[in-house]
C-alpha positions, 0 to 999 in steps of 0.5 A: 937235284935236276928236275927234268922235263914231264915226258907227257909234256914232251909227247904233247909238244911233239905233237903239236909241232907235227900238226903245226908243220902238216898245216903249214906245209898243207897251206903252202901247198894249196897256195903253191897249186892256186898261183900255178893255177892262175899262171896256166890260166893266164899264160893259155889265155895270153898265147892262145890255143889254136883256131876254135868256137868261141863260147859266151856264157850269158848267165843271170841278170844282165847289167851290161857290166864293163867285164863283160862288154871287154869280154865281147870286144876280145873275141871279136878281136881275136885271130884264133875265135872262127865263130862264137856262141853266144849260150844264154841263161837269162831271165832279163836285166836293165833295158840299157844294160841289154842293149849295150851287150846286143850292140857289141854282139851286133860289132863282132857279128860284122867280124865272124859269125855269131849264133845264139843258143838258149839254154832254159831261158832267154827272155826280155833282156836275155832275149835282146841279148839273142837277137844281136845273133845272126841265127837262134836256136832253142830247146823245144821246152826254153822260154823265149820272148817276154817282149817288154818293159817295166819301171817298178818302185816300192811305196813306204808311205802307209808304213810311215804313216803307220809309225808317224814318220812322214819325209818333208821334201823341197824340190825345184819342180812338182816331177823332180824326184818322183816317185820317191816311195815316201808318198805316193805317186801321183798322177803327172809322176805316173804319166810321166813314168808311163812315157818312159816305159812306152818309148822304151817298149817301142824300141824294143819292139822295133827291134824285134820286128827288124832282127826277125823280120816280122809283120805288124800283125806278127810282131802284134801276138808275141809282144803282150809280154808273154814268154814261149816255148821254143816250139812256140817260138819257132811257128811264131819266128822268135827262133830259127831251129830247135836245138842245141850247140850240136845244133849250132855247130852243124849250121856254122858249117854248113852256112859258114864254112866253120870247121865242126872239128873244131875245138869249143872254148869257152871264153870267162871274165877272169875274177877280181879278189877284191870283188868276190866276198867270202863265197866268190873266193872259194867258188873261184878256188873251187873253179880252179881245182876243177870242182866246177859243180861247187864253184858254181852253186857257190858263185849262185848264191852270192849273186842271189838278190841281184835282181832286186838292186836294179835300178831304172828301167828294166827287162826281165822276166823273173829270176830263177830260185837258186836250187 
């Protein structure tokens, strides 16, 4: 006699089927809309799109990464960027990486006017950054300045010594190497250290008083390392304005001959995969289905501790918790 088939065994598999083409067909989709996606993007930024304001976020911790430098370069080159604006969040970075992204904002400066607005914070490095502006402008509650430079180090020696691991070193001269953070530091590697961080602090300080057009006794009440307000800043000539991009607008106008009805775009490093991690695809999957507020809460914590993976001399303030 024929056996026949469980029909509840056939409803399950049915079922299952269904689901199985509802994720492959959901699937298909999201990837669909991903790749068209990333074809407008690319597609809008390869033709253009008219005459606008270009806008440069400088966001976290500057490093002077190639992305961004390229970024700088393209809008100085670009035919349709009537100005830019430079917007800043930023506690500091390394002094080098700093300087390097003020020398390209110095370059497209000599092409078309440059203009920096500071959002919470543009201090140390992120202050540097404002300075290759030809006019910044700050919320009367940003912080601003944060004139210096530091060399910081950890020391494990007592912690070795503690569990009874000490490091043996053979070097070719008593300053080779030093400090090492295996034993401390003495006294010639300290001074040494100190030059370097004199030198640098010198050259910032020379280019502070150069771009702001400051006295030495000027220059002397807003380099002791402090931040400032914006209002703060104004009386001692850290910024030019209180305001905004509103603010910024109406100056490009008025000083530049920008039109105001121009459209403000802003100007993005486009993402590498490979680059992202687990948080950074789904940010810049986020991104891209225009839930921006995710993608950015997402992009913050996978660059959280970014700060603490600097290296050599460095000009910053303090990084700002992730909510």
């Amino acid at each position: 006699m024929p056996s026949f088939p469980d029909p509840d065994h056939l409803v399950d598999r049915r079922i299952l089927r269904r689901k199985l083409t509802f994720w492959r067909v959901a699937l298909f989709l999201i990837v669909g809309v991903a790749i068209i996606a990333v074809g407008i993007r690319y597609a809008h930024r390869e033709t253009g799109t008219g005459k606008h304001i270009a806008r440069l976020s400088i966001e976290g911790v500057i490093t002077g990464d190639k992305d961004t430098l390229k970024l700088v370069r393209d809008i100085g080159a670009s035919k349709n960027a009537e100005a830019l604006i430079v917007a800043i969040e930023s506690p500091g970075g390394t002094t080098t990486g700093a300087e390097r992204l003020y020398q390209e904002l110095r370059l497209v400066a000599q092409k078309k006017p440059v203009v920096a607005v500071v959002g919470t914070m543009a201090a140390s490095g992120g202050y540097i950054a404002a300075l290759g502006t030809e006019r910044i402008f700050a919320e009367g509650n940003s912080l601003v300045g944060s004139i210096g430079v530091l060399f910081q180090f950890p020391n494990f020696g007592k912690l070795l010594e503690n569990v009874g691991v000490s490091m043996e070193t053979v070097k070719s001269a008593p300053l080779k190497a030093s400090p090492n953070g295996f034993e401390p530091t003495s006294p010639e590697a300290r001074a040494a250290l100190a030059e370097l961080v004199s030198d640098s602090f010198v050259w910032f300080k020379d280019l502070v008083k150069e771009r702001r057009q400051l006295n030495a006794d000027e220059l002397a009440k807003v380099s002791d390392g402090r931040v400032f307000t914006g209002r703060q800043g104004l009386g001692l000539k850290l910024v030019d304005s209180l305001g905004g991009e509103r603010e910024a607008i109406a100056w490009l106008e008025q000083e530049k001959k920008v039109d105001h009805n121009l459209p403000v775009r802003d100007w993005k490093k486009e993402r590498r995969l490979e680059r992202l991690g687990v948080l950074g695809i789904a940010a810049a999957f986020f991104q891209l289905m225009g839930w921006d507020g995710a993608a950015a809460r997402l992009d913050n914590i996978s660059h959280l501790g970014e700060a603490r993976l600097l290296d050599g001399l460095v000009s910053v303030w303090q990084v700002t918790p992730v909510d």
